[in-house]
C-alpha positions in Angstrom: 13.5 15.1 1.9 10.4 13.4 1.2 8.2 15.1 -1.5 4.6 16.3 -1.3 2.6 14.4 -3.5 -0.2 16.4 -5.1 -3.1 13.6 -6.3 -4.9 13.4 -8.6 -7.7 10.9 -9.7 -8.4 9.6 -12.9 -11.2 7.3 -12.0 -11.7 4.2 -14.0 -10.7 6.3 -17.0 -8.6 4.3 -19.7 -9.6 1.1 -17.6 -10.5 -2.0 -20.6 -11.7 -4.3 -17.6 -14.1 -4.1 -14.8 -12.6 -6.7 -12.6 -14.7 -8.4 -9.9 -13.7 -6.1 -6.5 -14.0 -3.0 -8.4 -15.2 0.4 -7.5 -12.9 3.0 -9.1 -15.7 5.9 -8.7 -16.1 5.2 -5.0 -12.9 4.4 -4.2 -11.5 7.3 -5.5 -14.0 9.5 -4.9 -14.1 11.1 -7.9 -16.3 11.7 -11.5 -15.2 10.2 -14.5 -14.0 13.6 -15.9 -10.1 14.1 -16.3 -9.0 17.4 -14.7 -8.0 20.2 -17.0 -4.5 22.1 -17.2 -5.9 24.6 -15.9 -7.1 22.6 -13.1 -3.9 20.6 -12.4 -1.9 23.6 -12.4 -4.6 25.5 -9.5 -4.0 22.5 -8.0 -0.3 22.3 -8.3 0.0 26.3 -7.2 -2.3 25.3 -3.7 -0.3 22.8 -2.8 3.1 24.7 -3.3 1.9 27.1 -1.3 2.1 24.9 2.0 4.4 22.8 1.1 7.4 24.8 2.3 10.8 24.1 1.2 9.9 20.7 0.8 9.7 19.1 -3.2 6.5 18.1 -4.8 5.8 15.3 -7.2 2.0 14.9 -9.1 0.5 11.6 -8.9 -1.8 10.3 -11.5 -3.7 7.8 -9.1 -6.6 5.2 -10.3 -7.5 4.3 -14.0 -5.0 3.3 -16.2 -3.1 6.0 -17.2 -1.3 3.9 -20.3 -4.5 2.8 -21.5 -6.0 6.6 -22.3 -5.4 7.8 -25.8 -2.1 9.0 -26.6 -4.0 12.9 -27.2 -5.1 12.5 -23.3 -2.3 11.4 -21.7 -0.4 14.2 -23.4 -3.3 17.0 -22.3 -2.5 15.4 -18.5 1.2 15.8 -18.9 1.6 18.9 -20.9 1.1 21.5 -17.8 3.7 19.7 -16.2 6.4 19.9 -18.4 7.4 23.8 -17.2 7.0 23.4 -13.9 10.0 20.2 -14.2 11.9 22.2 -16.4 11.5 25.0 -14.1 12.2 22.5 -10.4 9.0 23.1 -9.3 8.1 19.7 -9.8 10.3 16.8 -8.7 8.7 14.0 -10.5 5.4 12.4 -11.8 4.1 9.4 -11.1 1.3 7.4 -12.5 -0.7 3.9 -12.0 -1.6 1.7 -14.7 -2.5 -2.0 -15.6 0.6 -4.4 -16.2 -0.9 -5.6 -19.8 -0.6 -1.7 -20.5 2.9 -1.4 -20.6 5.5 -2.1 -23.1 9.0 -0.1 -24.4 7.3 2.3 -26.1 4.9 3.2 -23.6 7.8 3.8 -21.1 9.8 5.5 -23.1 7.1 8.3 -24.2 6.3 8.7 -20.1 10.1 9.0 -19.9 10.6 11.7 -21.7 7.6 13.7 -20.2 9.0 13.5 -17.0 7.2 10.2 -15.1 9.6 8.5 -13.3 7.3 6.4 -11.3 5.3 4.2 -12.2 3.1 1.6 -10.2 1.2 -1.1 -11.5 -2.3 -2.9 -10.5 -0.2 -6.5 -9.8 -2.5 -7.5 -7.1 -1.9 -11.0 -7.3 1.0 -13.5 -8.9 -1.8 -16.5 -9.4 -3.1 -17.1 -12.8 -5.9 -18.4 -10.9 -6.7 -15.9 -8.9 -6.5 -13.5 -11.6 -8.8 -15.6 -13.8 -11.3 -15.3 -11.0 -11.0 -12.6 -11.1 -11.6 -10.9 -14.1 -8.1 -8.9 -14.2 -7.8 -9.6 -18.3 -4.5 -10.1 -17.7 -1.6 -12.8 -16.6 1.7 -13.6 -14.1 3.7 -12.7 -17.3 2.7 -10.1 -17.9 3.2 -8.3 -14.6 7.0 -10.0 -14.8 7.2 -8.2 -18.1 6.1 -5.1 -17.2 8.5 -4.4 -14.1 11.4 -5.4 -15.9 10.1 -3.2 -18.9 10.1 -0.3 -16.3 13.4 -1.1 -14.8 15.2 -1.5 -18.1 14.5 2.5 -18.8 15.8 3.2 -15.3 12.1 4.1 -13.2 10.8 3.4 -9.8 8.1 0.6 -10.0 5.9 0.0 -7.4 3.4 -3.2 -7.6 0.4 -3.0 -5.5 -0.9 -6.1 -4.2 -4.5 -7.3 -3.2 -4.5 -10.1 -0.6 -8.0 -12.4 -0.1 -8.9 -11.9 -3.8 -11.3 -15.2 -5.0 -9.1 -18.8 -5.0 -6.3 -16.7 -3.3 -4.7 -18.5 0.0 -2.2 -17.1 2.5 0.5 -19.2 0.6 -0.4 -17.1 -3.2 -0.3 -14.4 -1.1 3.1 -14.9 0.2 4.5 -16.1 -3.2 2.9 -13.2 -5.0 4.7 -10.7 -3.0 8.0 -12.8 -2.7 7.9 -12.8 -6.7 7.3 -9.1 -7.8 10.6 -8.6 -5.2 12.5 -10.7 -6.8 11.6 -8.9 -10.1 12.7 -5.7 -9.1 9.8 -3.7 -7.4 11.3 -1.1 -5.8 8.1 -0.6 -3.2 4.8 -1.8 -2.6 1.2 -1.6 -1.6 -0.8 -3.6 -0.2 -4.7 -3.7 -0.1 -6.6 -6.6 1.5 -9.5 -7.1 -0.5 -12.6 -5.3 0.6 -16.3 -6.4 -0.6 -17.8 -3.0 -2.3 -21.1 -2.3 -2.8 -22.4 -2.8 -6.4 -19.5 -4.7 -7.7 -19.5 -8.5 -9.3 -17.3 -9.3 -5.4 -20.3 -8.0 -3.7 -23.1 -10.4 -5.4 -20.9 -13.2 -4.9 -20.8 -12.5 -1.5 -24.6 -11.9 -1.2 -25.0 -15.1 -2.9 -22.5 -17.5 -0.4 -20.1 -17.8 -3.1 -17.0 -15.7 -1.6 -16.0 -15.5 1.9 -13.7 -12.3 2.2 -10.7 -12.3 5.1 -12.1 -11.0 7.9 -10.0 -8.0 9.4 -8.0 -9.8 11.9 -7.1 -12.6 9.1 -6.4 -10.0 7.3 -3.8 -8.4 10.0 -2.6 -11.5 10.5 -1.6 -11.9 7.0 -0.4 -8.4 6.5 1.7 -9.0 9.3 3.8 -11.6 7.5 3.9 -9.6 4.1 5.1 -6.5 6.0 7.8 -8.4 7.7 8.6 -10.4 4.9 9.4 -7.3 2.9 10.8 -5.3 5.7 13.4 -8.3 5.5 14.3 -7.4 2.1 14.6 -4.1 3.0 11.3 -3.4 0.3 9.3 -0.5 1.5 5.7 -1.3 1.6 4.8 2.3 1.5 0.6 1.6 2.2 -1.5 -0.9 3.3 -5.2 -0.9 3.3 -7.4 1.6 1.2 -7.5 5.3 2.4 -10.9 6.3 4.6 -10.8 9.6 2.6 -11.7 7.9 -0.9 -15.3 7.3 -0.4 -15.1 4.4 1.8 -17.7 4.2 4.6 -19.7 1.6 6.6 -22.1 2.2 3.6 -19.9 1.4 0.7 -17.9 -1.6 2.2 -19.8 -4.2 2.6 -16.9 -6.8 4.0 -13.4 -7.5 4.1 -10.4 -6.8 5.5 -10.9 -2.8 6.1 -10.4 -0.3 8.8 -9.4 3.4 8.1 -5.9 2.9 10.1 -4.8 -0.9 8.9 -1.4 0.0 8.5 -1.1 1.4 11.8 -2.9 -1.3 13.7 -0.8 -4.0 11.6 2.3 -2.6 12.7 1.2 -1.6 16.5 0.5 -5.7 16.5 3.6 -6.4 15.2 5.0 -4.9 18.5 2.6 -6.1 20.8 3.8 -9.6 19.2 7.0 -8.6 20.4 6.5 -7.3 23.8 3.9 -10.6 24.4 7.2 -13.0 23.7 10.2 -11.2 25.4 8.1 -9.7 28.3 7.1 -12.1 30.7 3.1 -12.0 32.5 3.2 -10.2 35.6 6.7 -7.9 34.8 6.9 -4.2 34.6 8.9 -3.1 31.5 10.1 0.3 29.6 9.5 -0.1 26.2 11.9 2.6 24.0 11.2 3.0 20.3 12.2 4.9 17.5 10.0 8.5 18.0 8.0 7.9 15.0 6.8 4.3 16.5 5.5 5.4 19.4 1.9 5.6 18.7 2.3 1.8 17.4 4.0 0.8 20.2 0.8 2.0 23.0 -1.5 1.2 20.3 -4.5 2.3 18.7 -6.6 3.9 21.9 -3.7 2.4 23.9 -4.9 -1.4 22.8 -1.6 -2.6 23.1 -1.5 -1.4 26.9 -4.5 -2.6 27.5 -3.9 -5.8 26.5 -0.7 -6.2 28.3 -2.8 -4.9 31.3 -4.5 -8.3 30.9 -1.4 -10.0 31.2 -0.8 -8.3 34.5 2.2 -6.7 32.8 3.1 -3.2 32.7 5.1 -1.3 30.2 5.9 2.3 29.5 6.9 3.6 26.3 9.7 6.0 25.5 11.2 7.3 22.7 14.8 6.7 21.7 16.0 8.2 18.5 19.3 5.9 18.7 16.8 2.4 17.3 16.0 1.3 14.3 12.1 1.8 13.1 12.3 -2.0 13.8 13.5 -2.3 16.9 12.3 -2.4 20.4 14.6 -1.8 23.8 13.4 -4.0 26.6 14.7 -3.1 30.1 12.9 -4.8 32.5 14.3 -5.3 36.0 16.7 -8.0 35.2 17.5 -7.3 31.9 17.8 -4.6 29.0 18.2 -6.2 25.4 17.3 -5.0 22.2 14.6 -6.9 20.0 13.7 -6.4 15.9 10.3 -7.1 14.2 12.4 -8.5 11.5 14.5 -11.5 13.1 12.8 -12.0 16.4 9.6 -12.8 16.0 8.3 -15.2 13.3 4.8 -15.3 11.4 3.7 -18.8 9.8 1.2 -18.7 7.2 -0.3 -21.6 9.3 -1.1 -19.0 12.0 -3.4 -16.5 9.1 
């Protein structure tokens, strides 16, 4: 059963760098005050309260957890420790800077109950990282998932595609190499320009050009199904509209409050465009939980069929795949999968 996550948000606390794209008080929308323990466990009590029988984990999100004093992570972790002891709480799970991890690091969060741990990768260039300003290398990332795989945690690497000197190729390789180092799920965030930052007077100034949201869907599309293929969750893409992002904040970029969604609803689209031919009438089944992707954000996705003079109707089937589309049209009925069916060329981003 998947757990309720009760957030909370540390801000740019314990960060050493302020890197280029960075907004961590607006994109997390919160002060730069750590909660209290008596705060965490009000919070911890609401949430219980609705979560039914199902688990809850706390999540330490923004910052860099590692990077606080010793004295304040403790002072975050503390009020947890009765409610794992007790079963209340499943897990913990914290985000922090790869250059901030190392054996003992681990090994303290270990034995305060974190067992996730997700790290600020966002890209696998030294160049891109250079430009910038992460403080930090390709190395050290390597180092740091192995480091947090060796004590036996969950590490997620969030990446950030469109970054400065990134291309659709660093891109690919970054997310192909934090698989192959053992990330057990991943993020993804297409830069965004935000107001006040270092990205944000570069692009003022004509010295960035950010991926525009359908470049940036286009290359989501391929790192989604590139990691679908090795059957790595990507568990998020695109910033939440809930952490202080609005038409005033984000200046440019690959945004929109449901990316994931529309990524995915294009991904089948893609689909239906190359197995349904213009002019036929189809039925579409889907897993259940796909159906909204499937018509489409404001039922784009019939609408653009419609263009095509081709009309589908979707229908849940719980017997596919999350993957998978049915096709009967009146000639045939044939199964087709996002992950071997269609393919996405970097050329095409």
């Amino acid at each position: 059963m998947k757990p309720v996550t009760v957030p909370f948000f540390i801000s740019h606390q314990g960060c050493p760098h302020t890197c280029v794209f960075c907004d961590q008080r607006t994109i997390s929308g919160a002060s730069g005050s750590l909660p209290s323990g008596e705060q965490i466990r009000t919070r911890i009590d609401l949430w219980r309260s609705t979560a039914g029988n199902r688990p809850l984990e706390v999540a330490f999100f923004g910052g860099t957890f590692t990077a606080l004093p010793e004295e304040m992570q403790a002072d975050l972790l503390e009020p947890l420790q009765p409610l794992l002891r007790d079963g209340v709480l499943s897990t913990v799970r914290i985000s922090t800077r790869p250059d901030c991890i190392d054996d003992d690091r681990v090994a303290w969060l270990a034995e305060r109950g974190v067992r996730i741990i997700e790290l600020g990768v966002q890209s696998m260039a030294d160049t891109v990282l250079a430009a910038s300003g992460r403080g930090h290398c390709a190395a050290d990332s390597l180092n740091a998932i192995r480091c947090i795989k060796n004590f036996g945690l969950t590490v997620g690497a969030q990446l950030m595609p469109g970054l400065p000197n990134d291309t659709p190729e660093t891109s690919l390789a970054s997310l192909e190499q934090v698989i192959l180092a053992g990330a057990d799920f991943l993020r993804i965030y297409p830069t965004v320009v935000l107001k006040g930052t270092e990205l944000a007077r570069r692009y003022t100034a004509g010295e960035f050009v950010p991926l525009s949201l359908d470049r940036g869907v286009s290359l989501c599309k391929l790192l989604l199904q590139r990691a679908m293929q090795t059957g790595v969750p990507v568990i998020r893409i695109g910033l939440q509209a809930d952490q202080g992002l609005s038409g005033e904040t984000v200046l440019a970029g690959c945004w929109h409050p449901a990316l994931g969604q529309m990524v995915r609803s294009r991904m089948y689209a893609d689909l239906v465009d190359h197995f349904v031919a213009s002019g036929a009438c189809a039925t579409v089944y889907c897993h259940p939980a796909r159906i909204s992707d499937v018509i489409g954000m404001g039922r784009s996705n019939l609408l653009r069929q419609a263009e095509r003079g081709v009309r589908i109707e979707a229908v849940p089937d719980a017997s596919l795949k999350r993957e998978e589309l049915k096709v009967l049209t009146e000639n045939t009925c044939t199964i087709y999968s996002i992950l071997k069916d269609i393919t996405y060329s970097i050329h095409e981003v």
